[in-house]
NUDRENFI-254101 format. One record per residue (C-alpha): residue in three letters; x, y, z. Coordinates in steps of 0.1 Angstrom, whole numbers, plus 2048, in hexadecimal, padded with zeros to 3 digits. Layout:
<sites>
SITE  type   xx   yy   zz
SITE   ALA    X    Y    Z
...
</sites>
This chain:
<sites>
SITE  type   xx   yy   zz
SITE   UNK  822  17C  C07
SITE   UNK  7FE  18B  C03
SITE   UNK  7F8  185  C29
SITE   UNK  814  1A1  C32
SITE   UNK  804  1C3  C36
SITE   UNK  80A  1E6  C3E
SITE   UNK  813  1E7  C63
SITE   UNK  81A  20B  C78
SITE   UNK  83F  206  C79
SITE   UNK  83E  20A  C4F
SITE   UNK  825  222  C49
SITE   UNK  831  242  C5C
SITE   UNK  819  25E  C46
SITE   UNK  83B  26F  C2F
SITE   UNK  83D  291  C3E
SITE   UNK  85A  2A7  C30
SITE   UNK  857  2C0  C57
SITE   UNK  86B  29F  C63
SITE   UNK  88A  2AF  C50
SITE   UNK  88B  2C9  C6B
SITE   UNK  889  2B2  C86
SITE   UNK  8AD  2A2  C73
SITE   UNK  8B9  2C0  C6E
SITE   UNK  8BA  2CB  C92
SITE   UNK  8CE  2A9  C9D
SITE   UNK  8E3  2A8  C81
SITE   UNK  8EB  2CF  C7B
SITE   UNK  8E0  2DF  C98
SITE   UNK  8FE  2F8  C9C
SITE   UNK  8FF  300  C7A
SITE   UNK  8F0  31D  C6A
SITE   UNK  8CC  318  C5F
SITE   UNK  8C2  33F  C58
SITE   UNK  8D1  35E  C50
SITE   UNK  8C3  37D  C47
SITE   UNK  8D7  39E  C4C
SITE   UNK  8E0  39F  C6D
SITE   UNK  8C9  383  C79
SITE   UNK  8D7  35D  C7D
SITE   UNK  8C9  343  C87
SITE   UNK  8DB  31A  C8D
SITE   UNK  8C3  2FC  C84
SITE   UNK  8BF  2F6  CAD
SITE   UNK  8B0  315  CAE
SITE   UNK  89B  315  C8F
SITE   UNK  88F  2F5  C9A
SITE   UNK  885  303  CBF
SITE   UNK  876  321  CAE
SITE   UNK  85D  30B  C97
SITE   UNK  853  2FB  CB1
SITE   UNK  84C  317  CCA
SITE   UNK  838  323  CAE
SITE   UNK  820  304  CA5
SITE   UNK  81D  302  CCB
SITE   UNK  811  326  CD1
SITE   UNK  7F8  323  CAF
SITE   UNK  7E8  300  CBD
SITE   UNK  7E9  306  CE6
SITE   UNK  7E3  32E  CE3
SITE   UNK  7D7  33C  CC6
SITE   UNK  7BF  31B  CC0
SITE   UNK  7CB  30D  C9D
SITE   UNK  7B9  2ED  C95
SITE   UNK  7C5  2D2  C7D
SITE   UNK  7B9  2DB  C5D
SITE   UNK  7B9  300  C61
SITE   UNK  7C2  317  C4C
SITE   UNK  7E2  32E  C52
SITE   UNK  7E9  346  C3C
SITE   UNK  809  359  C36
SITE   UNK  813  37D  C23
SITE   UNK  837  37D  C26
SITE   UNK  855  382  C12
SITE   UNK  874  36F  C15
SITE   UNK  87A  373  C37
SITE   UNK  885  360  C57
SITE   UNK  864  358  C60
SITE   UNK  857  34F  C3C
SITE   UNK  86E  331  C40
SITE   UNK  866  325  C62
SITE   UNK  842  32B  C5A
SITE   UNK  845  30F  C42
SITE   UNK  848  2F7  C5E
SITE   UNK  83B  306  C7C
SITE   UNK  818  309  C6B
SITE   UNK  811  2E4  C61
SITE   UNK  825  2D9  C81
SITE   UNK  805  2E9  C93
SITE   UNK  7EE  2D2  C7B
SITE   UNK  7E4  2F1  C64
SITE   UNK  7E4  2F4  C41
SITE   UNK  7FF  30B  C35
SITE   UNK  7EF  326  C1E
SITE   UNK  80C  341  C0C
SITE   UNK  801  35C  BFE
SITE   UNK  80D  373  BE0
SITE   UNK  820  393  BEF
SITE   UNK  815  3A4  BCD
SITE   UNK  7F3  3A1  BD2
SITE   UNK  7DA  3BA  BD4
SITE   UNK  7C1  3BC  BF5
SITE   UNK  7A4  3B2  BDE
SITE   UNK  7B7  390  BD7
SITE   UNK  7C1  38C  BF7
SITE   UNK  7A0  38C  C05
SITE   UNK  791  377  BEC
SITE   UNK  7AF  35C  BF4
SITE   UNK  7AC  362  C1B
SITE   UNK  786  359  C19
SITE   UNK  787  33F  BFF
SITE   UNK  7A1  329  C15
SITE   UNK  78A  332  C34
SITE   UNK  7AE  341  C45
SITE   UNK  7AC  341  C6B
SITE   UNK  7D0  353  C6D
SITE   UNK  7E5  36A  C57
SITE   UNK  80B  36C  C5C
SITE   UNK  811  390  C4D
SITE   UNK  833  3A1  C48
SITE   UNK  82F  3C1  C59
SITE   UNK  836  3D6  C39
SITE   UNK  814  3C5  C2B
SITE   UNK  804  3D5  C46
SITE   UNK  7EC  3EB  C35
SITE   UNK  7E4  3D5  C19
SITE   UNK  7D9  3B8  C30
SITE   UNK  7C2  3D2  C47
SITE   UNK  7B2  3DB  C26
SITE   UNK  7AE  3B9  C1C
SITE   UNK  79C  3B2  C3B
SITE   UNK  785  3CD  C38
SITE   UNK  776  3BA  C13
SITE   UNK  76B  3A5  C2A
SITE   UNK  745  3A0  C2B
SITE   UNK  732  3AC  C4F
SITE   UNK  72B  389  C57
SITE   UNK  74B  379  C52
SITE   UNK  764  373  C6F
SITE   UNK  788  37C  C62
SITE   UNK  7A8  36B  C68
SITE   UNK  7BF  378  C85
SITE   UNK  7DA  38F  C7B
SITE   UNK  801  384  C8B
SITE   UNK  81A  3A0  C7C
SITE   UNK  83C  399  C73
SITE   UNK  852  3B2  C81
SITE   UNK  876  3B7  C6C
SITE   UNK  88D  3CC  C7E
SITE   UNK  8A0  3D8  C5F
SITE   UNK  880  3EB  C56
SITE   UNK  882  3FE  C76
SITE   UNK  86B  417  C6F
SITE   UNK  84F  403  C5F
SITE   UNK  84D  3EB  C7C
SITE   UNK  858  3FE  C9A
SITE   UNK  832  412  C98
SITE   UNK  824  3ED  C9D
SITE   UNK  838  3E3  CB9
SITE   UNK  834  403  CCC
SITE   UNK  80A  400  CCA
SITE   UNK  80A  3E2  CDC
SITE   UNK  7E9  3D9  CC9
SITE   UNK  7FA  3C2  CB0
SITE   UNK  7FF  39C  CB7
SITE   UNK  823  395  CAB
SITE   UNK  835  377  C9C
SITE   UNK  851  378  CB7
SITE   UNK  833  37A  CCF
SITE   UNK  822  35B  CC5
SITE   UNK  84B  34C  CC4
SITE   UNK  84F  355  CEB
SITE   UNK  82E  34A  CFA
SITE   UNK  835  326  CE4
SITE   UNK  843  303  CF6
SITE   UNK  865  2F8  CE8
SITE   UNK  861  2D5  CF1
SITE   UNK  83C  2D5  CDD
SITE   UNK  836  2B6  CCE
SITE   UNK  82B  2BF  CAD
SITE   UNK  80C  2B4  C99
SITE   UNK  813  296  C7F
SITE   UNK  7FB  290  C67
SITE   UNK  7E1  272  C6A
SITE   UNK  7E9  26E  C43
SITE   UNK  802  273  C32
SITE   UNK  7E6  280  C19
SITE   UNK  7D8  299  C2F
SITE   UNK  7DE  2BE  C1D
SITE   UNK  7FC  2D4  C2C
SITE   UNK  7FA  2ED  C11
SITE   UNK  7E4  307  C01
SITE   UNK  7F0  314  BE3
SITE   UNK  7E2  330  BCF
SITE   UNK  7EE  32F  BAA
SITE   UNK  805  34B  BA4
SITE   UNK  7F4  363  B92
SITE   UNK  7FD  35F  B69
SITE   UNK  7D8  35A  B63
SITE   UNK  7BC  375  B71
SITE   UNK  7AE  354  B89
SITE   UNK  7C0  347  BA4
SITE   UNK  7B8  324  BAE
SITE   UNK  7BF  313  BD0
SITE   UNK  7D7  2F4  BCB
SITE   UNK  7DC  2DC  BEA
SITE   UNK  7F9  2C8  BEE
SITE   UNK  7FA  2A8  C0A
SITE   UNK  818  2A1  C20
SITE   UNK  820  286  C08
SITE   UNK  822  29A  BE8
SITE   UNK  838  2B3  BF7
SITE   UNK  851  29A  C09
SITE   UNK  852  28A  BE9
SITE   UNK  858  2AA  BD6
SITE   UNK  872  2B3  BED
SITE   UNK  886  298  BEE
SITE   UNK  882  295  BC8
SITE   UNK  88F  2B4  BC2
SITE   UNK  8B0  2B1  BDA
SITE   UNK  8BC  290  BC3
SITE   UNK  8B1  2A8  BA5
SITE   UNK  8C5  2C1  BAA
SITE   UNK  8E1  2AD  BBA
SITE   UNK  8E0  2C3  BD8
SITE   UNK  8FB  2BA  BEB
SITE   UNK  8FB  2BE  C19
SITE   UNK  8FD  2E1  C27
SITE   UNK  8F9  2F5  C0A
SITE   UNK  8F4  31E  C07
SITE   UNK  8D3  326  BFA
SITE   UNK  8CD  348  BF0
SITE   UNK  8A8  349  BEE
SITE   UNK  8A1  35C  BCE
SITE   UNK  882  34B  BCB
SITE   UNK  861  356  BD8
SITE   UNK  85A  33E  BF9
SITE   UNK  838  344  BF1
SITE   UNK  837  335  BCD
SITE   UNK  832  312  BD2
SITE   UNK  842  312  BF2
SITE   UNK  863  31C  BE3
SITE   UNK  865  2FD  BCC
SITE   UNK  866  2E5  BEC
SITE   UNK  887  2F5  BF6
SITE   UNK  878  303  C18
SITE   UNK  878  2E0  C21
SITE   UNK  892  2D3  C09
SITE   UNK  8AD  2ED  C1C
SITE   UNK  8A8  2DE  C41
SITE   UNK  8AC  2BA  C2E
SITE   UNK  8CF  2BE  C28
SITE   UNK  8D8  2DA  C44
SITE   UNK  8DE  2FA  C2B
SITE   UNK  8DC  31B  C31
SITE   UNK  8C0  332  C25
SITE   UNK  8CB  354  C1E
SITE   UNK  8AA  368  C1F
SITE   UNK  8A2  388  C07
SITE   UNK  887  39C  C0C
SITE   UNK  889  3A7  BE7
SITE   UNK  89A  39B  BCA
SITE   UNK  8B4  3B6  BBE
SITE   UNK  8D0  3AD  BA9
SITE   UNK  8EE  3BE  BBB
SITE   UNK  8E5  3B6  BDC
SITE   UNK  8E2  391  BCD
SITE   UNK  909  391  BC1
SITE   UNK  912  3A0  BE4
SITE   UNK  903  38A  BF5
SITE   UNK  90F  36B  BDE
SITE   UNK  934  377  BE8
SITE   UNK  92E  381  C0D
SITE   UNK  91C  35B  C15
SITE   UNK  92C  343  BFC
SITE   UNK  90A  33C  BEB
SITE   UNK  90B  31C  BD5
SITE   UNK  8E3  319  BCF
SITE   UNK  8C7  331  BC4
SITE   UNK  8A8  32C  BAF
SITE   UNK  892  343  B9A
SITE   UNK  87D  348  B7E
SITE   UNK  890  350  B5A
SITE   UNK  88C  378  B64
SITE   UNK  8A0  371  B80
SITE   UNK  8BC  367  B6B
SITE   UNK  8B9  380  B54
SITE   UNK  8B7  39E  B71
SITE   UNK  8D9  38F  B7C
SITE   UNK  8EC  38C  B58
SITE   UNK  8E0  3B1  B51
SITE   UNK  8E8  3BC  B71
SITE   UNK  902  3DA  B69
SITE   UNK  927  3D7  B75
SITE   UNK  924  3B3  B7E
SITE   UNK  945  39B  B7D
SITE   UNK  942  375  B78
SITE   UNK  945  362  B9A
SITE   UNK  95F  356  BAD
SITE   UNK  951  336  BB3
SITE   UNK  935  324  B9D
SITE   UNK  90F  328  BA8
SITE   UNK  8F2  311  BA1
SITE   UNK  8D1  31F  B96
SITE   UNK  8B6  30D  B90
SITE   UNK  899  31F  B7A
SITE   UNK  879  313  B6F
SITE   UNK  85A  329  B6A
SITE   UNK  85C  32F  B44
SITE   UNK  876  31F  B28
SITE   UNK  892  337  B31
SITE   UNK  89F  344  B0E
SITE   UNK  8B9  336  B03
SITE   UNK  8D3  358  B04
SITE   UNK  8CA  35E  B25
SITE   UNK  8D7  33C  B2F
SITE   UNK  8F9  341  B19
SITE   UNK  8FC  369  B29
SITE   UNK  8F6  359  B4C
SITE   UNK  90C  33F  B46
SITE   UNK  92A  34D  B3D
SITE   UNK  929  361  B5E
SITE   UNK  92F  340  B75
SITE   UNK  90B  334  B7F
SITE   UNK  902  311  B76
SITE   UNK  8DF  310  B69
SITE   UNK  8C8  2F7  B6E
SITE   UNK  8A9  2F8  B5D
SITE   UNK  889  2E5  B67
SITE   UNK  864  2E3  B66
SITE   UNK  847  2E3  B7F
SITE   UNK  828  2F7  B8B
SITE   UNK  816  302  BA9
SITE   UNK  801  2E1  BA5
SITE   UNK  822  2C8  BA7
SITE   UNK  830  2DD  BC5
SITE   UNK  853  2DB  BB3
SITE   UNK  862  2D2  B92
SITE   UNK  859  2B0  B86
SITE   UNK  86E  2B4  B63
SITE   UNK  892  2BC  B63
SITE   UNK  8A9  2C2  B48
SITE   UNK  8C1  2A9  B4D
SITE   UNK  8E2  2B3  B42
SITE   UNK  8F7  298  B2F
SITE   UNK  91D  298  B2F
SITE   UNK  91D  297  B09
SITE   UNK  910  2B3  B05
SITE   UNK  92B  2C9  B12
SITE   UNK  93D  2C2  AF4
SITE   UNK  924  2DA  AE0
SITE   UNK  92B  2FF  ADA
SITE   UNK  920  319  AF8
SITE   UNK  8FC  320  AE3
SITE   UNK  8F3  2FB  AD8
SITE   UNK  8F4  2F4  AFE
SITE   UNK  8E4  314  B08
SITE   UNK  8C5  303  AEF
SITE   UNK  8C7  2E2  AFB
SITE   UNK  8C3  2F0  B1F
SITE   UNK  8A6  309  B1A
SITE   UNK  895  2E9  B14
SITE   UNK  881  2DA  B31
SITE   UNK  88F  2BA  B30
SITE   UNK  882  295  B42
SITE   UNK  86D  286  B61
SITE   UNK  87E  288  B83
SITE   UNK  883  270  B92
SITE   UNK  862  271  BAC
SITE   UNK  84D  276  B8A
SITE   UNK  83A  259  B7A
SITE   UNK  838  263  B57
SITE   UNK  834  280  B3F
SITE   UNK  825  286  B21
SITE   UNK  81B  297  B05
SITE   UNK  7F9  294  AF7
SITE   UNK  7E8  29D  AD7
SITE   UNK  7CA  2B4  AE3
SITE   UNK  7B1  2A5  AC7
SITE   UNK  7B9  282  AC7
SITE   UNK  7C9  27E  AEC
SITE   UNK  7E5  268  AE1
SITE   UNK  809  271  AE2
SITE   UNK  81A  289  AC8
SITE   UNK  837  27D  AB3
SITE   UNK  85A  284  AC3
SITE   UNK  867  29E  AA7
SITE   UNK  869  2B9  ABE
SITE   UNK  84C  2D0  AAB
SITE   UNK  82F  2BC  AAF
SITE   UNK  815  2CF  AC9
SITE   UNK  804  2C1  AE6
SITE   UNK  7FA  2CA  B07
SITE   UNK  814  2BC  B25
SITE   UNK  807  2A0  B39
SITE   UNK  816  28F  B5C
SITE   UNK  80D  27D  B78
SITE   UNK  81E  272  B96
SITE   UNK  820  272  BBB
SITE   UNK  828  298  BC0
SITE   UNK  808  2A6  BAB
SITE   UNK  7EA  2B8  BC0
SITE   UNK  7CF  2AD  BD2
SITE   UNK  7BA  2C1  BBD
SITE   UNK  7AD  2E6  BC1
SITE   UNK  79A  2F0  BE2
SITE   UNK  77C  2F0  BDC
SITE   UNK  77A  2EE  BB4
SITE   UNK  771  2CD  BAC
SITE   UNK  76C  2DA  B8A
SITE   UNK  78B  2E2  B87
SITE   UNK  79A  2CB  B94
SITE   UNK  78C  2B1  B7C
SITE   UNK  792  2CA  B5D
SITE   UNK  7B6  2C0  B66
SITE   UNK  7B6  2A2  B76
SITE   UNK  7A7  289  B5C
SITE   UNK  797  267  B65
SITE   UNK  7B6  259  B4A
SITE   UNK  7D0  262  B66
SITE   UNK  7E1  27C  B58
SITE   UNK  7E5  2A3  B67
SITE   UNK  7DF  2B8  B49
SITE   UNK  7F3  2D5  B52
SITE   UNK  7E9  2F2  B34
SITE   UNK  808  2F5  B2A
SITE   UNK  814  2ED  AFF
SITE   UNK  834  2DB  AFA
SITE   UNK  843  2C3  AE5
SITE   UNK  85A  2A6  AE8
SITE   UNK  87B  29B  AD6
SITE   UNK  886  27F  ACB
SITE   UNK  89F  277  AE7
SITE   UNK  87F  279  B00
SITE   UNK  887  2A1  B0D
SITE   UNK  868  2B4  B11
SITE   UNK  869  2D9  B09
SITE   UNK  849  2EF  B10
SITE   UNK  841  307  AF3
SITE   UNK  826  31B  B03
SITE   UNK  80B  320  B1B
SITE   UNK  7ED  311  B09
SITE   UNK  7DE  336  B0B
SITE   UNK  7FB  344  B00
SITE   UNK  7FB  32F  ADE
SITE   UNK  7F5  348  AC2
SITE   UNK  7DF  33D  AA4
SITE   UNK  7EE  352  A87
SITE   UNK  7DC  34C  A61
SITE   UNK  7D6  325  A71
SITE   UNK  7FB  320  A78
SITE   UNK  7FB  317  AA4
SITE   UNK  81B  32C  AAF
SITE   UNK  833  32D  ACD
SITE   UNK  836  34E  ADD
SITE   UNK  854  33E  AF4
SITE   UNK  865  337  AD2
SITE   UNK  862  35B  AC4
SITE   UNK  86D  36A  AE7
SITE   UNK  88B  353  AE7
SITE   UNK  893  36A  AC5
SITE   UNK  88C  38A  AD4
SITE   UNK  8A0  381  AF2
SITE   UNK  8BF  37D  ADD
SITE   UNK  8BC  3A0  AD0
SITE   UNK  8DA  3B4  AE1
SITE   UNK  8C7  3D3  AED
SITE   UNK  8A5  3C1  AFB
SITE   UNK  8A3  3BC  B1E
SITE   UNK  883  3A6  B23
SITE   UNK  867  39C  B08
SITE   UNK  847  38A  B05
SITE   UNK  82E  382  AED
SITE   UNK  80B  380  AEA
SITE   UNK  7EC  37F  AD0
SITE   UNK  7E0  3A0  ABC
SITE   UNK  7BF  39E  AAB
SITE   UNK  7C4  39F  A86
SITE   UNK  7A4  3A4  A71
SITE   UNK  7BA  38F  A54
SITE   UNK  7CF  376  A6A
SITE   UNK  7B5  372  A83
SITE   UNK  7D5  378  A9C
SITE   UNK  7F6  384  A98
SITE   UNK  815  383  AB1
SITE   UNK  817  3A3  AC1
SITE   UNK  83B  3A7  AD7
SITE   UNK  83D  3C0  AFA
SITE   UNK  862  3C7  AFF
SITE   UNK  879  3D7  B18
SITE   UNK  89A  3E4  B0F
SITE   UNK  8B8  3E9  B21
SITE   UNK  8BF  409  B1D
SITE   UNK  8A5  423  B0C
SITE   UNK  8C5  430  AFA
SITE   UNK  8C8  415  AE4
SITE   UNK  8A5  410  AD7
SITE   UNK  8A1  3FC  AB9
SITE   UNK  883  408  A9F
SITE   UNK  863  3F2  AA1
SITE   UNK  870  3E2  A7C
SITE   UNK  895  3DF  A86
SITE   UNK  886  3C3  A9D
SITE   UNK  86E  3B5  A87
SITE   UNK  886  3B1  A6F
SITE   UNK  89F  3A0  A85
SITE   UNK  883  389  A8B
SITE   UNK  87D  382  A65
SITE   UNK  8A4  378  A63
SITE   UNK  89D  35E  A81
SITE   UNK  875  351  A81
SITE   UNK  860  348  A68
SITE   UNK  84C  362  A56
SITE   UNK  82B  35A  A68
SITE   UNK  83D  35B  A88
SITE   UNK  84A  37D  A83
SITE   UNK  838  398  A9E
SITE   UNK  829  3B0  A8C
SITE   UNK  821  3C4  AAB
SITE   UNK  83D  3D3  AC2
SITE   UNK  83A  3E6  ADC
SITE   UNK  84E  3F4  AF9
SITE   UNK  84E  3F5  B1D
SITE   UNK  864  400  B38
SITE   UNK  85A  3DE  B4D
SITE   UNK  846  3C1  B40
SITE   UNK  82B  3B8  B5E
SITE   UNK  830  39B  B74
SITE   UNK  828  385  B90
SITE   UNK  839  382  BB4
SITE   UNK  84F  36A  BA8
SITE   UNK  85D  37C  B83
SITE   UNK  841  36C  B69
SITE   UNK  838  385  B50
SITE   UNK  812  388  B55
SITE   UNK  808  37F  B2B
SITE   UNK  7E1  387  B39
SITE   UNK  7E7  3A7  B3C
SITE   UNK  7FA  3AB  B1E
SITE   UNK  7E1  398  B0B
SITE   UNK  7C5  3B3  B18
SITE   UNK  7DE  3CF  B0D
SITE   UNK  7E0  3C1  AEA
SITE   UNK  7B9  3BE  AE8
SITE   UNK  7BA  3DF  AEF
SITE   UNK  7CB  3E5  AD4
SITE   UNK  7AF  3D5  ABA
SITE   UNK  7B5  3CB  A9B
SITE   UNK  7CF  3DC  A82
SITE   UNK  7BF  3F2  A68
SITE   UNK  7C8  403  A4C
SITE   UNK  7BD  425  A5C
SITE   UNK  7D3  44B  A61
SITE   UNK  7E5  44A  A80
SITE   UNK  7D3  44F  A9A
SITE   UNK  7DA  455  AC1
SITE   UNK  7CB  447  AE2
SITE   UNK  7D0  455  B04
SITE   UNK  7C3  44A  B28
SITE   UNK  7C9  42F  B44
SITE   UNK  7CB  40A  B3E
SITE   UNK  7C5  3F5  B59
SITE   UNK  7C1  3FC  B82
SITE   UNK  7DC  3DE  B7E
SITE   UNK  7F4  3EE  B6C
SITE   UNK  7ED  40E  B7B
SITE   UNK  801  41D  B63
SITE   UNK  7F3  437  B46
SITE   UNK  7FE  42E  B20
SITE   UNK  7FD  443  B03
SITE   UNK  805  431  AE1
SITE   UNK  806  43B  ABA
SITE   UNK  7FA  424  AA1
SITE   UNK  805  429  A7A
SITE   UNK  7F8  411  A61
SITE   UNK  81F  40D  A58
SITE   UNK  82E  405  A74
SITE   UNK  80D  3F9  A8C
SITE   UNK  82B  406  AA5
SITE   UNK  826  40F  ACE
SITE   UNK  836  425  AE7
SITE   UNK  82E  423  B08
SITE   UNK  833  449  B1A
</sites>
């Protein structure tokens, strides 16, 4: 037996761009895109990907290993991009629509981009990025993507004739192009730059392994059956749309493209196409049980969110409206989710809330995952299984990153020589073996000595009738040394609750030390791309803020942040330390 060896015929490098190649044979005259009035079959998708990886090796030059980048929403050509790009032998590099030039150019130079895919609404902000560019430093070539439903913004492109297109690059390309595979199946095909919850965006690179894995992984997950319709909901650029880009032409589906998330053109378009699959972050689902004048579906809808624990009534609100939630976990550095709630059939047995708990909970491996853990940050052993011991979430398995580009420091900071991926993140684990995350390890707020969950005191808030969307970070307490402090939306400025009403229907739920002591309000709480509440900036806001005092009331007015770009006014009483944003 130890004389056998690998031989060519069983070591193919795992590639998940072969699933297009199936696709094409196997459902080439079904449907593979539609967006508005644009369709496209899996034939032609196929033709299209390869006309493109053709024209961006042969014309434009790409080598294997070069960086393309792409500033896109979800559109027709964000899809194909996800093949045609590493078909050529280039690195796939997405980048956050919601992104500011400065960021832009920082990513676009960091990766060493030789090419930018750029929806042609991103026009100006890419030109500006491009001019941050140092003197001496060649930037990438700019290929616009036209959209003819935003006649007027790309019809002044088209008619300069200056502009290298996307449709361009398509025509000049071979159909019969044989694409580039990959030497390895551990050669990068990905470049992905962490979505923007913390002020420092890292590059994470993913191998043609990883993601094959991670797609496949997440189809038995999910129990995606053939020829589904996937409403993409889901940012394409956050971690490559969880793997479904690739997962989609696996099993033949259709990709119903948005440009932007809304949550009546969403039900539309779930009734006009028949959607049965859709993924988001927990804001998605809150958007879409808020969403006034909604009626619960005809027929049943999968969603599958991960993100952030999604509180527990938004999964009973969204629930009784006909979708099937799904609730996993994963980040930008596993490419997908790699822990999955896993529902047991005895558990439909419980009342509507007890299973709305059990499912805010992030649940076991998948299958494609080694192991997880939680570890004990001091000692580095495993916590007890009671479900409130704390300890940072640990995992390792075939679909985690390479590493960050060009960060070995970082990389090892999370990638210990013991073989686990730390991954920042606070949870605990029950006794039947379900992991449930608690918190960011940042987010963690130390109150009198006592560690608290944020996620747990914002599943309270979220259960209050007339708030729309909370979170909840540390205050500076000259006493407590920190104190929770809660930023809340409401759904309808008509029925605003007092500042104490809510702190008192946190008393009745939380422990005392738990209670927020701060609350203030907001029309919008900020957020990433892809519907994370961005907790750095509302940690800066609450610096701001200081320390309560025993003081008169006093009043502050001026500007933020740039970020928020938004000018606050608040008053501050030693009784009710209360805020209202003007």
């Amino acid at each position: 037996m130890d004389l056998l060896k690998p031989s060519p015929a069983n070591s193919s490098p795992l590639t998940p761009l072969g699933f297009l190649e199936r696709a094409a044979t196997v459902y080439g005259n079904c449907t593979s895109i539609i967006y508005n009035k644009t369709t496209y079959t899996w034939t032609q998708t196929h033709r299209r990907c390869l006309q493109l990886a053709s024209a961006l090796k042969l014309i434009i030059g790409i080598g294997r290993g070069d960086v393309v980048s792409v500033l896109s929403p979800n559109l027709p050509a964000m899809y194909e991009l996800h093949f045609a790009v590493p078909m050529s032998g280039a690195i796939l590099n997405n980048i956050n629509t919601r992104l500011d030039a400065r960021t832009i150019s920082l990513i676009l130079r960091h990766s060493e981009s030789k090419l930018v895919f750029v929806d042609i609404l991103s026009r100006s902000t890419i030109l500006q990025a491009l001019s941050l560019f140092p003197p001496e430093t060649n930037p990438p070539i700019l290929v616009f993507i036209n959209d003819d439903d935003e006649t007027e913004n790309s019809s002044s492109a088209v008619e300069s004739g200056q502009d290298l297109t996307y449709e361009d690059l398509i025509k000049k390309g071979d159909p019969n192009f044989k694409w580039v595979r990959p030497e390895s199946e551990w050669d990068p095909m990905v470049l992905n730059y962490t979505s923007g919850t913390t002020s420092s965006p890292k590059g994470v690179v993913h191998p043609h392994r990883g993601l094959f894995t991670m797609t496949v992984d997440s189809l038995i997950n999910w129990s995606v059956p053939k020829q589904p319709v996937y409403l993409w909901t889901l940012a394409m650029f956050h971690a490559n749309g969880w793997s479904f880009t690739w997962g989609m032409a696996a099993v033949g589906g259709t990709n119903i493209c948005l440009r932007k998330f809304d949550a009546a053109t969403v039900y539309s378009l779930i009734r006009q196409h028949n959607v049965t699959h859709m993924c988001g972050a927990p804001v998605v689902l809150n958007m879409l049980a808020n969403e006034p004048g909604k009626e619960p579906l005809q027929n049943p809808v999968q969603i599958l969110t991960a993100g952030a624990p999604p509180p527990a009534p938004v999964l009973f609100r969204i629930e009784s409206l006909g979708f099937i939630v799904s609730h996993g976990y994963g980040l930008t550095e596993t490419a997908g989710l790699v822990v999955s709630c896993a529902w047991k059939p005895e558990w439909n047995r419980l009342a509507a809330t007890e299973r709305a708990r059990l499912k805010a909970r992030q649940g076991v491996r998948t299958a494609a995952t080694a192991e997880i853990d939680v570890l004990d940050v001091d000692s580095g052993l495993s916590v007890k299984r009671d479900g409130s011991s704390l300890g940072e979430v640990v995992l390792r398995g075939g679909t985690v990153m390479l590493g960050y580009f060009k960060d070995p420091t970082g990389t090892s900071n999370c990638l210990k020589e013991n073989g686990w991926f730390y991954t920042g993140d606070v949870g605990v684990m029950h006794p039947d073996g379900y992991l449930e995350i608690k918190d960011r390890s940042k987010d963690v707020i130390i109150s009198g000595g006592e560690n608290l969950s944020s996620v747990e005191v914002e599943s309270v808030l979220y259960s209050h009738p007339a708030i729309n969307e909370a979170a909840v970070v540390a205050r500076p307490d000259e006493f407590w040394g920190e104190t929770p402090c809660a930023f809340v939306s409401l759904k309808s400025e008509s029925n605003r609750p007092s500042e104490n009403e809510i702190i008192e229907f946190c008393r009745n739920r939380l422990p005392h030390y738990m209670v927020p002591k701060t609350v203030v309000y907001k029309e919008e709480l900020p957020k990433t791309a892809t519907g994370k509440i961005q907790k750095f900036l509302l940690r800066d806001m609450a610096k701001v803020l200081g320390a309560p005092r025993t003081t008169p009331a006093l009043k502050f007015r001026g500007p933020y942040t740039k970020t928020e770009n938004m000018a606050l006014s608040y008053v501050f009483t030693k009784n009710t330390r209360s805020l209202v944003f003007l």
